[in-house]
C-alpha positions in Angstrom: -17.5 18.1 -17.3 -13.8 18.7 -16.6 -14.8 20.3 -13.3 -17.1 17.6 -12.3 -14.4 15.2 -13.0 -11.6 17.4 -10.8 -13.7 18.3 -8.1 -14.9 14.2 -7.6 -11.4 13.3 -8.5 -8.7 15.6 -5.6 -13.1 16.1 -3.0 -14.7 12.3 -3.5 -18.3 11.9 -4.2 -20.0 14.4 -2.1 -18.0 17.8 -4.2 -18.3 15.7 -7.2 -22.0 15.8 -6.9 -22.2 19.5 -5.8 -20.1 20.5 -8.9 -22.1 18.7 -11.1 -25.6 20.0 -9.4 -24.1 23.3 -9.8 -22.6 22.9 -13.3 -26.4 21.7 -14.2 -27.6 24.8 -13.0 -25.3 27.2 -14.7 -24.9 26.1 -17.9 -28.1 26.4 -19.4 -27.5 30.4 -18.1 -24.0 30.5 -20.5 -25.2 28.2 -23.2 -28.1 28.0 -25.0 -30.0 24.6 -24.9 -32.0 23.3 -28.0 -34.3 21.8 -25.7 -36.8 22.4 -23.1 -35.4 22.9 -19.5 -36.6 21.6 -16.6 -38.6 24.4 -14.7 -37.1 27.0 -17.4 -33.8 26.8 -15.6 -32.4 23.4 -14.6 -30.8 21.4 -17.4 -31.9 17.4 -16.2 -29.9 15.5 -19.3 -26.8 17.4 -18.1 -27.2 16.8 -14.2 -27.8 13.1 -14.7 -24.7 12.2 -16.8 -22.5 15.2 -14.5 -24.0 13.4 -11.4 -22.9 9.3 -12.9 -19.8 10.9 -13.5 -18.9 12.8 -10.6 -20.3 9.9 -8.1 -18.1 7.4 -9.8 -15.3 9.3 -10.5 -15.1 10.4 -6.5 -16.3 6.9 -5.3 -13.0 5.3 -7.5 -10.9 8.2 -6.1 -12.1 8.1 -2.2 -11.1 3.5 -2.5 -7.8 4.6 -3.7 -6.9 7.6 -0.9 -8.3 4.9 1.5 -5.5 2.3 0.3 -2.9 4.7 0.4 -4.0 5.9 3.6 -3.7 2.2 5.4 -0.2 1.8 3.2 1.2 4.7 5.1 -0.1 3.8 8.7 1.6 0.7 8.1 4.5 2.1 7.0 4.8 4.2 9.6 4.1 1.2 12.4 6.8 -0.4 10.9 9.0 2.4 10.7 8.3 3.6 14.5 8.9 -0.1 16.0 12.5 -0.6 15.4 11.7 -4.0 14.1 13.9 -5.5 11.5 11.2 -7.0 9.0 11.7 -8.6 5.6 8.9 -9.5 2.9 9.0 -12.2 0.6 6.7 -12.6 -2.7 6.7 -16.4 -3.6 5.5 -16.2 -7.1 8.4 -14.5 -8.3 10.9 -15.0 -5.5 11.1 -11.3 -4.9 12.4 -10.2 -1.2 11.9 -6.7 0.3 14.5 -6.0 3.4 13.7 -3.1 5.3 16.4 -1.0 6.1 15.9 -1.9 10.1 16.6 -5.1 9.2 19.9 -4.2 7.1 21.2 -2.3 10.2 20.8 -5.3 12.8 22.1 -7.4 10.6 25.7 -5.4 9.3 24.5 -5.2 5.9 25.0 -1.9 3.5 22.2 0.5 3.1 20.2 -0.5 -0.2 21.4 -4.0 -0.7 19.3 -6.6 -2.0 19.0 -10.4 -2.6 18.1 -12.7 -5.0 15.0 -14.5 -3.3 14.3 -16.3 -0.1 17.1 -18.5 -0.3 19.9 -15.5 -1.0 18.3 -13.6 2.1 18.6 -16.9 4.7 22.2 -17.5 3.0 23.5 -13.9 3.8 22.4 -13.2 7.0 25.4 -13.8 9.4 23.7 -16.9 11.7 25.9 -18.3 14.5 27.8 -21.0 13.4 25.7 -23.6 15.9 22.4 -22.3 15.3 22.5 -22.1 11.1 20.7 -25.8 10.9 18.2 -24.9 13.6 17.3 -21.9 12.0 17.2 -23.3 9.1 15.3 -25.8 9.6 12.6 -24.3 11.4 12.4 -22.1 8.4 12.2 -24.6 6.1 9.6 -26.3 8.4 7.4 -23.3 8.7 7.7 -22.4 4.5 6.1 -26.2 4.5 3.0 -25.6 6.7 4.1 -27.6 9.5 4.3 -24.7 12.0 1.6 -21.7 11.9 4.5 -19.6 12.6 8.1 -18.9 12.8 9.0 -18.1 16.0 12.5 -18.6 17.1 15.3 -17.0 19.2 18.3 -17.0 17.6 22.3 -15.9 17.3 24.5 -14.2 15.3 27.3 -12.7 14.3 28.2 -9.1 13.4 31.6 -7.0 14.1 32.9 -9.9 15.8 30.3 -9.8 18.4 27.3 -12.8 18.9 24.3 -11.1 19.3 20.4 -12.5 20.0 17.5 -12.2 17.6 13.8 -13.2 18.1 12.4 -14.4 14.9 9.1 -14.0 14.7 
């Protein structure tokens, strides 16, 4: 059973269900059964419940390699655009900054906010365009525009430089 259980848990389905097939097979060989095999050799009780196991087991396993899978790509898009991107989780008010977007705007590596509000507060904005941006923000966070989409300045070793928020 424990090599059911590996083989569908690292292979998926498909080795999960050879193994057990196999297991079915070969254990009636090393250990005695007290009762009647199928065709004198093949053990049926044993290669139903390896089979249930090893399908489900490698079924489970082959959804979650899948989900990591698409995490990475993603990861890796986002990584090889040289995009700035933050995430924001409204139930608890938890912001993720990539570190792109720490560069562009002059912050230390690692640093993090407080929520929403702590991110938009922090980031250098120029002077004339803070209530714009702001408010377009605001604007978008109450459904009145499908997207945020707005160029904007700001400030950063002295020097006004453009952003596109998108």
């Amino acid at each position: 059973l424990f090599a059911v259980l590996g083989a569908a848990w690292f292979g998926g389905p498909g080795p999960g269900l050879l193994t057990a097939a196999l297991g079915a097979l070969t254990l009636p060989q090393l250990v005695a059964a007290s009762y009647p095999l199928l065709g004198g050799f093949l053990d049926l009780p044993r290669l139903i419940v390896f089979s249930v196991v090893g399908f489900a087991v490698g079924w489970g396993s082959s959804r979650r390699a899948r989900k990591l899978r698409e995490q990475e790509r993603y990861a890796r898009a986002m990584e090889a655009s040289d995009d700035g991107f933050w995430d924001w989780i409204p139930a608890t008010d938890t912001v993720y900054a990539s570190p792109r977007l720490l560069e562009i705007y002059g912050f230390a590596p690692g640093t993090t906010f407080n929520g929403r509000d702590d991110l938009v507060q922090s980031i250098p904005f120029h002077p004339e365009d803070r209530l714009r941006v702001a408010r377009a923000i605001a604007e978008h966070f109450a459904g009145r525009s499908e997207r945020l989409d707005i160029q904007m300045r700001f400030t950063r070793d002295g020097e006004t430089r453009w952003a596109h928020l998108v």
